[in-house]
C-alpha positions in Angstrom: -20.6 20.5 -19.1 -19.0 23.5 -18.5 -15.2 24.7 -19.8 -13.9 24.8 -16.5 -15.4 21.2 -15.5 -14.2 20.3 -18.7 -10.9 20.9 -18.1 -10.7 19.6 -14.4 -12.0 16.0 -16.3 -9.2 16.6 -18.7 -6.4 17.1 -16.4 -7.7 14.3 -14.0 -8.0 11.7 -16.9 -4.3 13.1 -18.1 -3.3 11.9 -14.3 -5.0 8.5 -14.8 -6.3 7.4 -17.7 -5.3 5.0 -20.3 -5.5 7.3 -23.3 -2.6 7.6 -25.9 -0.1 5.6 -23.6 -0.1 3.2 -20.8 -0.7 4.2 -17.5 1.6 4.1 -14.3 -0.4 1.7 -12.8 -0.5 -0.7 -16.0 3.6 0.1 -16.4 3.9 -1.5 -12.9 1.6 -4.1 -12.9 2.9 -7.7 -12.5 6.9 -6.7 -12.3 9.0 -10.0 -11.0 10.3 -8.9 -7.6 13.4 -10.2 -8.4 13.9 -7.9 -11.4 12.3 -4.8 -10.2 16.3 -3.6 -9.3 17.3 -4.8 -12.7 19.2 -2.9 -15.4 19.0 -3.3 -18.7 22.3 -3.8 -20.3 21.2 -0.9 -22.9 19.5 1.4 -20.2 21.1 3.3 -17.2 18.4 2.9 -14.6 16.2 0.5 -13.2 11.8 -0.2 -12.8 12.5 0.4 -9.2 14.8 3.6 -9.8 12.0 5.2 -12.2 9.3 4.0 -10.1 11.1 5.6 -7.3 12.0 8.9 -9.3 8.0 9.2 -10.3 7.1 9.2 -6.7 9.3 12.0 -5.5 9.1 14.2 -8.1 5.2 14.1 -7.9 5.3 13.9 -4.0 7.3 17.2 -4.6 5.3 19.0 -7.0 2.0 18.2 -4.9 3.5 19.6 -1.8 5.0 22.6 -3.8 1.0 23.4 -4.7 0.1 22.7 -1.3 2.8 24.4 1.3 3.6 28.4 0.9 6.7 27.8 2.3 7.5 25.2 0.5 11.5 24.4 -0.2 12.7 22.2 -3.1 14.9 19.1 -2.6 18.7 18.6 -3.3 18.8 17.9 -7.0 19.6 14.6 -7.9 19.9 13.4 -4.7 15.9 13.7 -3.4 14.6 13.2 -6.5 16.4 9.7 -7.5 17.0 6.5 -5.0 20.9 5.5 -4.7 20.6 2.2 -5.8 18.9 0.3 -8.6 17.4 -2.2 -6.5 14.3 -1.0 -3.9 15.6 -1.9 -0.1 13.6 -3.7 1.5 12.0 -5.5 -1.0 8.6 -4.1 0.7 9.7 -0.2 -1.0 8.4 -1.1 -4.2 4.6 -1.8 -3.1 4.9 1.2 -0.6 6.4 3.6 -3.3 3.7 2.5 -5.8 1.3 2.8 -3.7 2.4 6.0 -2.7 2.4 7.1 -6.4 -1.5 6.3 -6.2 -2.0 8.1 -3.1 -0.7 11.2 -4.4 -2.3 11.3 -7.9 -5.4 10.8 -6.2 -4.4 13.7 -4.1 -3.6 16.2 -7.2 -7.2 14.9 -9.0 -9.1 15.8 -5.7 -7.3 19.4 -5.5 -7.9 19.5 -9.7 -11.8 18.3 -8.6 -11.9 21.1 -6.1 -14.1 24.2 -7.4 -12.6 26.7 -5.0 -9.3 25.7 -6.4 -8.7 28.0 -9.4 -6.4 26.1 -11.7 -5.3 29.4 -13.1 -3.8 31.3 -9.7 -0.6 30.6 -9.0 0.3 28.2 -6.5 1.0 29.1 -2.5 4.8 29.2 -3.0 4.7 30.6 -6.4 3.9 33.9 -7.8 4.4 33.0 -11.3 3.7 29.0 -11.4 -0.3 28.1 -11.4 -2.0 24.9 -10.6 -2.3 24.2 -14.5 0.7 24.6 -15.1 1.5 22.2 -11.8 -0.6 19.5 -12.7 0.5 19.0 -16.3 4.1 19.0 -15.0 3.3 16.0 -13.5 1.3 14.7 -16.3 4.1 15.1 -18.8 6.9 14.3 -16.3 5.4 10.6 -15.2 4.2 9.9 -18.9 8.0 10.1 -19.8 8.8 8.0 -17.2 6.6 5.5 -18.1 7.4 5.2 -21.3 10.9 4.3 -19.6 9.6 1.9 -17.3 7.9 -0.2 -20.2 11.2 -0.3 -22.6 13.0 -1.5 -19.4 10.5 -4.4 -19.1 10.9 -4.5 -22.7 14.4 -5.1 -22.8 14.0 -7.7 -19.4 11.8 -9.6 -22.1 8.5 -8.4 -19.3 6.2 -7.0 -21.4 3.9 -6.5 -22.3 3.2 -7.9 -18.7 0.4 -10.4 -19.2 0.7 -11.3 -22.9 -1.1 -8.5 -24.0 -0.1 -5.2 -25.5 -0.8 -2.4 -24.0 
């Protein structure tokens, strides 16, 4: 295999693979609906609110590479939901699935040969698609990581008895 294939498989397991940390999709799996909204007494947020937070920033970032005149949001406020608790209920399987929908997105643009992962992005002239793609990689691994000490301190996880 080549460097540059290398590195594309790299960055897409980054996205999706269990390597040295759970992944979004095993962070999620099996949360009560009725605790999704629920916060911690240590913590400050919510599953729902990080689960939520992942999908915008990466919805975001992903349109960032994709639009040239691409505009960020209103920081906080389009990058976190107002309230702990996903409205309707229905949000958190749409958001998540969401989350999916645009990982997959970023690993097919990553996958893509004509895509050089070292020019800078259509709205950028300094930010480049590897530089883009581990953002997300390190930004939803944090948030992970959050997600699973808030099921820790709900007394959910690891989620199906065993650790992950």
């Amino acid at each position: 295999m080549d460097s540059n294939a290398a590195l594309r498989s790299h960055l897409t397991d980054l996205l999706t693979a269990r390597q040295a940390h759970c992944t979004f999709a095993d962070a999620v799996a099996h949360m009560p609906t009725e605790r999704r909204g629920e916060r911690p007494d240590a913590l400050p947020y919510s599953a729902w609110e990080l689960v939520e937070h992942i999908r915008r920033a990466q919805r975001d970032i992903l349109d960032y590479c994709r639009t040239p005149d691409y505009e960020a949001g209103d920081w906080p406020h389009d990058y976190w939901p107002e309230a702990p608790v996903p409205s309707p209920l229905t949000a958190w399987d749409t958001s998540v699935a969401q989350v999916h929908e645009d990982q997959e997105a970023l690993c097919d643009l990553i996958a893509d040969e004509t895509t050089d992962l070292y020019d800078t992005v259509p709205s950028s002239d300094e930010h480049t698609y590897l530089r883009e793609v581990m953002l997300v990689a390190d930004h939803t691994a944090y948030h992970v990581g959050q997600i699973v000490t808030v099921r820790r301190e709900l007394g959910l996880w690891p989620p199906s008895g065993d650790a992950k």
